[in-house]
Each structure stands twice: as structure tokens, then as C-alpha cells.
Kinemage of the C-alpha trace (Angstrom):
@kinemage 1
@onewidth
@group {chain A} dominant
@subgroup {mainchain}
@vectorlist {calphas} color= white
{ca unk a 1} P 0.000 0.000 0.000
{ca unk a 2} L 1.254 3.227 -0.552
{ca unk a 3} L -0.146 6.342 0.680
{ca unk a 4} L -0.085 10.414 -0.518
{ca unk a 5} L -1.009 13.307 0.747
{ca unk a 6} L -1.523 17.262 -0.401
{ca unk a 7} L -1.817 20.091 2.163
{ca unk a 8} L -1.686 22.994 0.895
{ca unk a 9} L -3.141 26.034 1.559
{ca unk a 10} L -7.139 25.258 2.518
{ca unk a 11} L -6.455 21.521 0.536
{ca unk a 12} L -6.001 19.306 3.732
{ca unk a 13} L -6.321 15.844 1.714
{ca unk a 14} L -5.312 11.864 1.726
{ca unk a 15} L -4.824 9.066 -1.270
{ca unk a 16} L -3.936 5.801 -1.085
{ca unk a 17} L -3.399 2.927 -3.178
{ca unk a 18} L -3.085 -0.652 -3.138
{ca unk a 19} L -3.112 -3.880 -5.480
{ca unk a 20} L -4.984 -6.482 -4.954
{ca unk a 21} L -3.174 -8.995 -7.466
{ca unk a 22} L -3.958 -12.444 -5.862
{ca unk a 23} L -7.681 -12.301 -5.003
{ca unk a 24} L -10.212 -14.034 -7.733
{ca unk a 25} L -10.885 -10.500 -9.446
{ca unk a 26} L -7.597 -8.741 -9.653
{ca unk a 27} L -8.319 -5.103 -8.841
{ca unk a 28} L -6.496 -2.018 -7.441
{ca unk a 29} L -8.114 -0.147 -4.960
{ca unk a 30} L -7.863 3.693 -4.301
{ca unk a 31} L -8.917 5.472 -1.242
{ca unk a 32} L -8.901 8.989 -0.796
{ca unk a 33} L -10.892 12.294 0.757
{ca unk a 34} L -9.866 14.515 3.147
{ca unk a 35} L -7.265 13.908 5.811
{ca unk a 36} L -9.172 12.623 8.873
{ca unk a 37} L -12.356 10.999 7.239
{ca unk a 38} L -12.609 7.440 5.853
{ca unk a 39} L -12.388 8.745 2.865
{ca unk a 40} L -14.056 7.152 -0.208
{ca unk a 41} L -13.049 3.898 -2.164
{ca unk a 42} L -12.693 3.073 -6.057
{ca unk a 43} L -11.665 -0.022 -7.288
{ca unk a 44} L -10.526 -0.656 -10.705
{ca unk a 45} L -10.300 -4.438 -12.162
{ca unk a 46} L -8.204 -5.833 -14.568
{ca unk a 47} L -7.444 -9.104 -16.242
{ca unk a 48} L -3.608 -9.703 -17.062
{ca unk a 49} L -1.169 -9.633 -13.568
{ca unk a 50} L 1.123 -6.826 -15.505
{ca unk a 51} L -2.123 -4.461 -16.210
{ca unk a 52} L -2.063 -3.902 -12.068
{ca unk a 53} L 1.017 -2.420 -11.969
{ca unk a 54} L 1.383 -0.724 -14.684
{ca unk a 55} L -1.801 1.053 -13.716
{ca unk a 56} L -0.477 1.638 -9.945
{ca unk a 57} L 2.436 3.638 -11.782
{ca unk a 58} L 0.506 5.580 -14.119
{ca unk a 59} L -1.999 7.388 -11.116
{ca unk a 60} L 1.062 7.324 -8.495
{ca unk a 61} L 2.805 9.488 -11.318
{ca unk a 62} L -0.358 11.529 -11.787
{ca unk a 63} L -0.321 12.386 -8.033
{ca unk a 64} L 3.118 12.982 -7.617
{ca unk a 65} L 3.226 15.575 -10.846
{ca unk a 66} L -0.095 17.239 -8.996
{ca unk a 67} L 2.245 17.856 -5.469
{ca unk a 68} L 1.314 14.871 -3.783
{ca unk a 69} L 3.807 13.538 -1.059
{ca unk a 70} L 4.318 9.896 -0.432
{ca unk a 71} L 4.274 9.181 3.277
{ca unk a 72} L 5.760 6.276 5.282
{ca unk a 73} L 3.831 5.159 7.799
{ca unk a 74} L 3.966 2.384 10.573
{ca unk a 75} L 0.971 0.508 11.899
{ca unk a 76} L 1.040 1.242 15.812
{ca unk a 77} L -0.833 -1.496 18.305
{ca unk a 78} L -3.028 0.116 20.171
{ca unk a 79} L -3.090 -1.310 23.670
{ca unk a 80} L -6.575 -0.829 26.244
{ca unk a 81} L -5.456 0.927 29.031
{ca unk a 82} L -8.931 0.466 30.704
{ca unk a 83} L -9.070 -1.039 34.333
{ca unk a 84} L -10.790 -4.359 35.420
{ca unk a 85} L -13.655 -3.743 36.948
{ca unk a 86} L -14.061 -4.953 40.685
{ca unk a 87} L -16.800 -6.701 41.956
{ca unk a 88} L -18.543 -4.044 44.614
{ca unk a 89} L -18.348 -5.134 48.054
{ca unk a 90} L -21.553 -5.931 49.085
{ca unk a 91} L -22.481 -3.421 52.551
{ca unk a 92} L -24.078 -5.458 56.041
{ca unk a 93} L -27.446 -3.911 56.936
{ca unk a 94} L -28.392 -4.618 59.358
């Protein structure tokens, strides 16, 4: 997956791409919107393995010639921080 991303001036936005080359349709997918939002999702299919990337190349180009900047980024694990609860004590009446 590779992901881009233009701010400039008021333009605050996100794209993404990725190949999908070994499921039964091969496709790539593109996601992109504004930075912060899910964004929305095209996918374009293809039949012969080379058409993927070959595609991939030709609209990473287009972004990068439009001032797109490829970012790196790691996947962090997100650990719960959230207490067990204890069972309340249960008060004599008496």
C-alpha cells in the first residue's frame, strides 16, 4: 500500500493505493478524501497480472506531478489501558 497526501493552503487531503493482485478479481483499490475521514473507495479491475502495476504507476505518477507527497507510515498497536472492573463489596445492613 502506498499512501499520498496534499496540504496545501485550505487543501487538507489523503490518497492511497493498493493492489490487490492475488484475489479471484484482480483489482487495485484507491482510497482517498480529506485527511481525517474514511475517505471514499474506487476499485478498478483488470485481467492480465502486468495491467495492475502498470496502472499503480501511471496514477502514483499523476499524483506525484499534482504535489502529492508519499508518506511512510507504521501501523502502531493500540493497547486498552482500561481497568478491570471490581466486583462491589456488598455493605451489612443490618
Amino acid at each position: 500500500m502506498r499512501y499520498f497526501e496534499y496540504t496545501k493552503g485550505n487543501s487538507n487531503k489523503f490518497w492511497e493505493i493498493n493492489d490487490y493482485w492475488n484475489e479471484d478479481r484482480m483489482n487495485v483499490q484507491v482510497r482517498y478524501g480529506k485527511i481525517g475521514t474514511e475517505g471514499r473507495t474506487i476499485r478498478h479491475y483488470y485481467t492480465k497480472l502486468s495491467d495492475g502495476s502498470k496502472l499503480v504507476n501511471k496514477l502514483v505518477t499523476q499524483k506525484l506531478q499534482k504535489g502529492y507527497i508519499e508518506r511512510k507510515f507504521k501501523v502502531k498497536k493500540v493497547f486498552s489501558n482500561k481497568k478491570k472492573k471490581q466486583p462491589k463489596k456488598k455493605s451489612k445492613k443490618r
